[in-house]
C-alpha positions in Angstrom: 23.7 26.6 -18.6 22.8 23.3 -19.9 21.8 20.3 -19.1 24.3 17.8 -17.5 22.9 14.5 -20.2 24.3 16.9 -23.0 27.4 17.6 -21.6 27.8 14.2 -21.1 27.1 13.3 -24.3 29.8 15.6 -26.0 32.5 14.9 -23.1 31.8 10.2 -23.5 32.3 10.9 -27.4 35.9 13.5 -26.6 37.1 11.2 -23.7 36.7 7.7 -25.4 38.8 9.1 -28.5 41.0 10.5 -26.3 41.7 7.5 -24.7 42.3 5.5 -28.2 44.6 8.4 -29.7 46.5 8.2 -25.7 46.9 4.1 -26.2 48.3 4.4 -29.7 51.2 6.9 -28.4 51.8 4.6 -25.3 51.7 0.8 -26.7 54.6 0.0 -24.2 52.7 0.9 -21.3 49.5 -0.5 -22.3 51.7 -4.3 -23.4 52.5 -3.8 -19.6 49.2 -3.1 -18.1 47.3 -6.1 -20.2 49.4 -9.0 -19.0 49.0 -7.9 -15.4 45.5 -7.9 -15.6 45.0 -11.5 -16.1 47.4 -12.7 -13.4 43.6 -12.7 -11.2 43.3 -15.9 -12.8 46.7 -17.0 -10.6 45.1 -15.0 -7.4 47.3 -12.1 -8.2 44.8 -9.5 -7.2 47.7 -6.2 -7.2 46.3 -5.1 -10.4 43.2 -4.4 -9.5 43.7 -3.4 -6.2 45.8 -0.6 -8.2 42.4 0.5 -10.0 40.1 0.2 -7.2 43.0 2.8 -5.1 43.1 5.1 -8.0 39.3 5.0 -8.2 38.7 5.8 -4.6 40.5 9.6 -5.8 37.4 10.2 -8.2 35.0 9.9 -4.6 34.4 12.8 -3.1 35.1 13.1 0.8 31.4 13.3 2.0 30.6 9.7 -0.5 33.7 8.1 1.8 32.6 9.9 5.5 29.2 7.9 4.7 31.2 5.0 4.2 33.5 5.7 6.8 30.4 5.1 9.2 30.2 1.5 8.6 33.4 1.2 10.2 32.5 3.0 13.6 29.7 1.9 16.2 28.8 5.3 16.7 28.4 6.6 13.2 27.7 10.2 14.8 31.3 10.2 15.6 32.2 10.6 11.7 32.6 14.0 11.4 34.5 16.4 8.6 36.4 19.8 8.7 35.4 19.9 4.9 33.1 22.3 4.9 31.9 20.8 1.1 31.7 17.2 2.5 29.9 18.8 5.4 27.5 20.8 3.0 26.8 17.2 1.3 26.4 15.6 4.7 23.5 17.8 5.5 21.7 17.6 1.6 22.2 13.3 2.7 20.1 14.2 6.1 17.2 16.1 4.1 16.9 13.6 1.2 16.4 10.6 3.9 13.6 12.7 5.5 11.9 13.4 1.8 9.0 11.4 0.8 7.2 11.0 -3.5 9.7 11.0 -6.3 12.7 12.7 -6.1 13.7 15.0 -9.1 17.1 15.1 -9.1 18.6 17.8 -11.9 22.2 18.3 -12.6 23.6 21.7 -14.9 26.8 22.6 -16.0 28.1 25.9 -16.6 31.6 27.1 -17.7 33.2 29.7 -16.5 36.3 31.9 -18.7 35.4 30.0 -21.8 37.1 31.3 -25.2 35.8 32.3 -28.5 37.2 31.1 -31.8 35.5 33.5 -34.6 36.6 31.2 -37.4 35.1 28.4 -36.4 31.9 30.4 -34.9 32.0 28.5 -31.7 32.7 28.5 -28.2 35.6 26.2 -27.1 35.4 24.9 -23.7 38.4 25.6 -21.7 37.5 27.2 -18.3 36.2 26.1 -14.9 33.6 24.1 -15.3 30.6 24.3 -12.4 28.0 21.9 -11.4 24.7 23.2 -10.2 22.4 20.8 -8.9 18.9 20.6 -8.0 16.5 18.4 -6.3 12.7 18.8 -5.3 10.0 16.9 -5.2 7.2 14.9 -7.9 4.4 13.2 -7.5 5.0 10.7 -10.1 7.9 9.5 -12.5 7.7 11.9 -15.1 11.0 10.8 -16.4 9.2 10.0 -20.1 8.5 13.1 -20.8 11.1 15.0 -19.2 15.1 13.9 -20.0 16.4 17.0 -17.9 16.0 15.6 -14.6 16.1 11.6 -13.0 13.2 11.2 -11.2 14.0 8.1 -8.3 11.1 6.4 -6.6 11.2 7.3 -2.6 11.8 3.6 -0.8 12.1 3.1 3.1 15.5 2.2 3.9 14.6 -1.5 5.0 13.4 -1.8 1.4 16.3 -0.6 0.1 18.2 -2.7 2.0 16.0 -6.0 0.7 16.7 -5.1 -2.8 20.9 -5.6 -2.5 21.9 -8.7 -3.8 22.3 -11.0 -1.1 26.2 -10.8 -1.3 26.3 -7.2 -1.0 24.3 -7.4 2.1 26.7 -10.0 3.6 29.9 -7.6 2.9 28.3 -4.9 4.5 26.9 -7.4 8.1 31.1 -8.3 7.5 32.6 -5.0 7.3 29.7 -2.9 9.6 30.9 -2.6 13.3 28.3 -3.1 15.8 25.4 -1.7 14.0 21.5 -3.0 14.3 20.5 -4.5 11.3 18.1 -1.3 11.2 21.0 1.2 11.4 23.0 -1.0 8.2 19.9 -0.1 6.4 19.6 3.4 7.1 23.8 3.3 6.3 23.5 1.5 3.0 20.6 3.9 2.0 22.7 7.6 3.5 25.4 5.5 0.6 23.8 5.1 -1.8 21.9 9.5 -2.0 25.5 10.7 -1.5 26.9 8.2 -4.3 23.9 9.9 -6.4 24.4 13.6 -5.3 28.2 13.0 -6.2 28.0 11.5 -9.6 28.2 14.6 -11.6 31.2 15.8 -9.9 33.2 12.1 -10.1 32.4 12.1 -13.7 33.8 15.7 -14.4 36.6 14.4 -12.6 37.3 11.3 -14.7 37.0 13.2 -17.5 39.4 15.9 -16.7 42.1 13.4 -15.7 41.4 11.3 -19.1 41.5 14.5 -21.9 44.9 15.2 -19.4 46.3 11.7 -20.2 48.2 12.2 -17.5 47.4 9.0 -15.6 48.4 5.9 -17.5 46.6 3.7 -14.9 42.9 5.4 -15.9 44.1 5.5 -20.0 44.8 1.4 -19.4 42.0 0.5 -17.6 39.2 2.5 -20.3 41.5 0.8 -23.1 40.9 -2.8 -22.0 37.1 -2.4 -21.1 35.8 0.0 -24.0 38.3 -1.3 -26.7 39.9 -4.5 -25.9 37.4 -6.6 -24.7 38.2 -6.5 -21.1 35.7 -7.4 -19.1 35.2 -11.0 -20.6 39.1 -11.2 -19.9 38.0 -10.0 -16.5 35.5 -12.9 -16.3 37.8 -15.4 -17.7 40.2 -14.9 -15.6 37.8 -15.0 -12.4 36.5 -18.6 -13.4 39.8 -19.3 -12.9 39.9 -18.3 -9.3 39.4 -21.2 -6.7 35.8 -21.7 -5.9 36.2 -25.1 -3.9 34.6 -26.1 -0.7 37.0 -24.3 1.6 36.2 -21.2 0.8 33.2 -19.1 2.0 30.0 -19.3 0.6 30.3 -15.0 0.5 33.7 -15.0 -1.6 31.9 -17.7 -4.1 28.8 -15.6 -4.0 31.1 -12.4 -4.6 32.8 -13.8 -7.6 29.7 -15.0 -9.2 27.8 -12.0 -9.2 30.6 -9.6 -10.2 31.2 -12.3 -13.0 27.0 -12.1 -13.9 27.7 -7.9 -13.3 30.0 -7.6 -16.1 28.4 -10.2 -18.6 25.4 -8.4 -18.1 27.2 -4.6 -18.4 29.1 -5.6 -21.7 26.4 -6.6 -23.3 23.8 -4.0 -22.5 26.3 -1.3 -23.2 27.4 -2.6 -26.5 31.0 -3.2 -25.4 30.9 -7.2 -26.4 28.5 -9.6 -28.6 26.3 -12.2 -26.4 27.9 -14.3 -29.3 31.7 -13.8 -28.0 30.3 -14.1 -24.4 28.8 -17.5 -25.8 32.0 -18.9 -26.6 34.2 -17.9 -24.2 31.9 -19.2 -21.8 32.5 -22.6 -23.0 35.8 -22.2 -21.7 34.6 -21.9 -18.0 35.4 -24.9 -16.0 33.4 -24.4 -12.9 29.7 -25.8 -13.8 28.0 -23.4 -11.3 29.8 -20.1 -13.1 29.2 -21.3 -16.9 25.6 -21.8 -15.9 25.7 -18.7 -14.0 26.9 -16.8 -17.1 24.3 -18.6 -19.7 21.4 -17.7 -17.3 22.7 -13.6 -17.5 23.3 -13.9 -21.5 19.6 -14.6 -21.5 18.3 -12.5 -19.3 19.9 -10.1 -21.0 19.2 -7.8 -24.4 22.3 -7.4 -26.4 23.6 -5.0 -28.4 26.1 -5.4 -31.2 30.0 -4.6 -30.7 31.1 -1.4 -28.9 28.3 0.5 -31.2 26.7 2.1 -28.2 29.6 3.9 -26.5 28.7 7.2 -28.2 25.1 7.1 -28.6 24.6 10.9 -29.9 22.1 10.6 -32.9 21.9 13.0 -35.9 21.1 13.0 -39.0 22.8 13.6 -42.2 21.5 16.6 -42.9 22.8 17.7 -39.5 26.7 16.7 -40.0 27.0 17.6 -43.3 28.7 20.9 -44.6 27.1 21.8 -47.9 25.3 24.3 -49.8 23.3 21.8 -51.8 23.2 18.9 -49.4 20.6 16.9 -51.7 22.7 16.8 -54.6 26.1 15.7 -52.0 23.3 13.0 -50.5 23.1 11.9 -54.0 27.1 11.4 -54.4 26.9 9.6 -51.1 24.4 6.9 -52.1 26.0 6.6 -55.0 29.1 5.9 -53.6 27.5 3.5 -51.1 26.3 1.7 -53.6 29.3 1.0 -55.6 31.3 -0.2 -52.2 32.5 -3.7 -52.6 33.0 -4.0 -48.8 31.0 -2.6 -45.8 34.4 -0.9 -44.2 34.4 1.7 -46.9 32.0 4.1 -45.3 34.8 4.7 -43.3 36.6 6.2 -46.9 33.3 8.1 -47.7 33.6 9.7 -44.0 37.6 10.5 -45.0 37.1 12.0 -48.1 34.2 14.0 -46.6 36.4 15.7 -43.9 39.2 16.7 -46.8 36.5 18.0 -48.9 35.9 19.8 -45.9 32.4 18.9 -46.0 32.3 17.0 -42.6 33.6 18.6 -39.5 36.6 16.3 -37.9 35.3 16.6 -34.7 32.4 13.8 -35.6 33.3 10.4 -34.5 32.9 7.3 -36.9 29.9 5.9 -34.4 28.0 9.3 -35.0 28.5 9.3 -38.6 27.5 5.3 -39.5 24.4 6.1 -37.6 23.7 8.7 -39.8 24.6 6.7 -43.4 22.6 4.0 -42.1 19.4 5.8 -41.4 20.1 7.5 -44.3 20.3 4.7 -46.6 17.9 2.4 -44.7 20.5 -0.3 -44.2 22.5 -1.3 -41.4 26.4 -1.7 -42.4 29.3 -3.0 -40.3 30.3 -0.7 -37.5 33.7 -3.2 -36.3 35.9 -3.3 -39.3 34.7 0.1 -40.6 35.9 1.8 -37.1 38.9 0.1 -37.5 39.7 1.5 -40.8 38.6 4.8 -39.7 41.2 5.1 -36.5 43.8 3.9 -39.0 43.0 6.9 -41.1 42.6 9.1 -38.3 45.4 8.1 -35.8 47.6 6.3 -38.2 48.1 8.8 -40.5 52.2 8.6 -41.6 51.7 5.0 -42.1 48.2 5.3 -44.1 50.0 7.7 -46.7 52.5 5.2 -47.3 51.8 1.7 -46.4 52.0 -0.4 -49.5 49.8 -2.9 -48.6 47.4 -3.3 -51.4 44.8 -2.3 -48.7 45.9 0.7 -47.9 46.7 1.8 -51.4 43.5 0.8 -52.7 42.0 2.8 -49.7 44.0 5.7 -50.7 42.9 5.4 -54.3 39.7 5.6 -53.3 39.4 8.6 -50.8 41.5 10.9 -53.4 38.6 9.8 -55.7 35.9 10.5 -53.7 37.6 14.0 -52.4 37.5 15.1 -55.6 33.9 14.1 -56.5 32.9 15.9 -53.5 34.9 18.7 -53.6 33.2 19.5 -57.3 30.2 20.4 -55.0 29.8 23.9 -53.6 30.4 25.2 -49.9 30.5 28.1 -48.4 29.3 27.5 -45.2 32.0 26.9 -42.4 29.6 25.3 -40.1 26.6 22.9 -40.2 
């Protein structure tokens, strides 16, 4: 067994190249899906209507029961014939009684997985299982231990006071005849199943995207993780009618799912507060631009998509060699030489034909590695770039006769041959 955080580690960095390798074998339906998704800006809504239907799959039946009872004064009248959901139901019923920290653990373990002698490793392809576990802390002990999520116990009316004030109004608009004490208890029953069940939706979002099998998903993780989708998103929403006929909830609605994805882009690294900057200039509605310059800064930044794949190790860890000073040497000689920052993503070519750099390391984990290893922080934006050309864009890399391209390919024959002069006979790092 090991612990779910790893797994997920190694299964973000496989799905999001998955999902760019998927969208350069289907531009057609990608050019399709793009357009579509800024018709909001027209109130055209049937795009994501699409995603949110096709996200309600990846839920688990006892996450929608405990929705379900929003919809029903008698919310003991909800019952399931899944005896799973059921299982879940009851786990919800001891977790609202529990009082202290929750510790809250989550394992994977996979069952009928093959062996591959010549590489020396396992290769993951059976049933994977989720084991969970929960029990009880005294205090967050989450600094010190990165196995478990340790979640502070709250009463449910004080879970209900920290919802922003327009998810609380959906929920007094969608809740049939409930107390306001029974919408808190409801809201809080929501929000432990959406917790228990996270482990298990994200298994099955990841099955479904190494499949490629649903263009709908491959789209939608395209145009937020590559393509710069959610300040399209929140372009397009500024455009949505916010004048005085409308209700003060659907104004509230659209300006905190506006502040929601300035504030996710940025803190995951997906866009620069400097991009958001601009484009916020282009807002017409006072009230949302200064909506959107209050989040920016409130919010830390990070720069471009860098933090998608945050798995850190070192170069001594990724590099194939039986004298890996002397191949440390080459490298830093060779970074030094580069006339622009982009090359690293040459070095990391010529180190994967020299077979001295496994394939299966992605660009983000490797220019985390040359920086700390050279104490300087080079490009990540135009270097990826060059590096998915190489990778996925093979055909047209060999032969392109851009003088780009061909000075590209002069250079990684170079340095394959510089680093192939170096010993190695280890097949693994």
């Amino acid at each position: 067994m090991r612990p779910f955080e790893n797994s997920q580690k190694n299964a973000m960095r496989e799905a999001m190249e998955r999902v760019y390798s998927w969208k350069q074998e289907h531009t057609e339906e990608y050019s399709r899906f793009s357009p579509d998704m800024m018709k909001v800006e027209r109130n055209d809504f049937s795009c994501l209507e699409r995603i949110f239907k096709m996200a309600v799959g990846f839920v688990p039946a006892s996450v929608l029961i405990e929705c379900q009872k929003l919809f029903t004064s008698n919310s003991e009248v909800v019952l399931s014939a899944d005896e799973k959901a059921a299982a879940a139901t009851r786990v919800v019923d001891e977790l609202m009684e529990l009082k202290g920290y929750l510790r809250f653990g989550v394992y994977t373990e996979t069952i009928g997985k093959k062996s591959d002698a010549n590489l020396a490793q396992t290769t993951e392809r059976g049933e994977q299982f989720l084991i969970r576990e929960f029990s009880l802390a005294d205090e967050d002990q989450s600094e010190k231990d990165d196995e478990h999520i340790y979640i502070p116990f709250v009463t449910a009316q004080e879970f209900w006071d920290s919802l922003p004030s327009f998810i609380q109004m959906a929920v007094f608009t969608l809740g049939k005849g409930h107390s306001a004490d029974e919408m808190a208890i409801l809201s809080k029953r929501i929000m432990l199943s959406a917790i228990q069940a996270l482990p298990e939706m994200f298994i099955k979002v990841r099955n479904q995207i190494m499949a490629g099998s649903n263009s709908l998903l491959m789209c939608t993780l395209y145009y937020v993780c590559y393509d710069h989708g959610l300040p399209k998103s929140a372009m397009a929403l500024s455009k949505v009618s916010l004048g005085a006929k409308q209700t003060s909830y659907i104004r509230e609605s659209v300006k905190a799912i506006v502040e929601s994805l300035v504030e996710t882009s940025s803190t995951k690294g997906l866009d620069k507060k400097t991009e958001w900057t601009k484009q916020s200039k282009g807002v017409e509605d006072p009230e949302l631009r200064q909506a959107i310059k209050t989040t920016l800064i409130n919010t830390q930044g990070k720069h471009g998509r860098r933090t998608i794949l945050q798995e850190e190790r070192s170069l001594d860890d990724i590099l194939i060699a039986d004298d890996k000073q002397a191949l440390k040497e080459a490298i830093m000689a060779t970074l030094n030489d580069m006339e622009h920052e982009y090359e690293t993503a040459y070095i990391k070519a010529a180190l994967i034909r020299s077979n001295h750099l496994s394939s299966d390391i992605s660009f983000a984990v490797f220019l985390r590695a040359i920086c700390s290893f050279a104490d300087k922080e080079y490009k990540y934006d135009s270097a990826q770039r060059v590096d998915s050309f190489i990778l996925y864009e093979k055909k047209n890399f060999e032969a392109s006769k851009s003088s780009k391209w061909q000075r590209g390919r002069r250079i990684v024959s170079y340095l394959t041959e510089v680093f192939r002069a170096m010993s190695n006979t280890i097949d693994k790092p």
